[in-house]
C-alpha positions in Angstrom: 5.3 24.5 -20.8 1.7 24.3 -19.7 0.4 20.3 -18.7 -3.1 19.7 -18.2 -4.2 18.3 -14.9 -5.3 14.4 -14.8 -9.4 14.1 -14.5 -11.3 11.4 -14.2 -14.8 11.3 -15.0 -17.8 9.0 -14.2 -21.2 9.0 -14.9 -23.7 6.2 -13.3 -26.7 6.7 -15.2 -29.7 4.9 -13.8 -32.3 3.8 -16.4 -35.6 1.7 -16.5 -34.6 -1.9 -16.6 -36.5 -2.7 -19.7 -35.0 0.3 -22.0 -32.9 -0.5 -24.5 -30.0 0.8 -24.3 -27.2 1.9 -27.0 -23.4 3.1 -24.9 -20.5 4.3 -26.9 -17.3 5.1 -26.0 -14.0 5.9 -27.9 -11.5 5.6 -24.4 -13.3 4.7 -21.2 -15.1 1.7 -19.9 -18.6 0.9 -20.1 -20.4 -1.1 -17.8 -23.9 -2.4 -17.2 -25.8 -4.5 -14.7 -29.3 -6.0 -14.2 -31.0 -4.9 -17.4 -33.7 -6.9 -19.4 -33.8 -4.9 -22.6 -32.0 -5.0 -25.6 -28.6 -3.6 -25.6 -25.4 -2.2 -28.0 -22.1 -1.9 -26.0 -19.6 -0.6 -28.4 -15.9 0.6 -27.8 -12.5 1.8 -29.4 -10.0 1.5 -26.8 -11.8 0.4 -23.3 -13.3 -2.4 -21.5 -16.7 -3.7 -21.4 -18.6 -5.2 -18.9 -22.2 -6.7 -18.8 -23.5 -8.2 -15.5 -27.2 -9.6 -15.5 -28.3 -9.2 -19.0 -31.5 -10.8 -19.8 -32.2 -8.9 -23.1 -31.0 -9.6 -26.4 -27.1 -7.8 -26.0 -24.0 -6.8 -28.8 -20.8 -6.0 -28.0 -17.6 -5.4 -29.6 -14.0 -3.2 -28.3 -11.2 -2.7 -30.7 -8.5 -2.8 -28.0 -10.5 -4.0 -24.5 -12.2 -6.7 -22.7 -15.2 -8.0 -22.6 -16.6 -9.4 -19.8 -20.2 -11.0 -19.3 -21.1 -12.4 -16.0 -25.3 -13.8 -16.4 -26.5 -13.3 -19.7 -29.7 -14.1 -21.8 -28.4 -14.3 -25.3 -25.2 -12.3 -26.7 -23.2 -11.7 -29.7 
């Protein structure tokens, strides 16, 4: 039988702290820190995390965790 080898994969992606921002993911985590505009965090089957948020920020996970540390305003 032929397996495929385990990978992980991560990508920082460094953006202007006033950009808003729109990350979705179907099976890895997403996390942000220190950004000021608005954002959309949205997940299937991961954990989220927001650090810092002082823009307007949504997020929802079907099977995660949502964690947010220092935030403006949320839903």
């Amino acid at each position: 039988g032929f397996e495929f080898p385990r990978v992980e994969v991560r990508l920082a992606i460094e953006v202007p702290e006033d950009l808003p921002v729109s990350l979705g993911s179907t099976s890895g985590d997403l996390e942000t820190e220190d950004l000021s505009g608005d954002q959309r965090l949205e997940n299937t089957s991961g954990d989220i995390t927001v650090r810092g948020a002082r823009g307007r920020l949504e997020a929802s996970t079907t099977s995660g965790d949502i964690s947010a540390i220092d935030i403006a305003r949320a839903r």
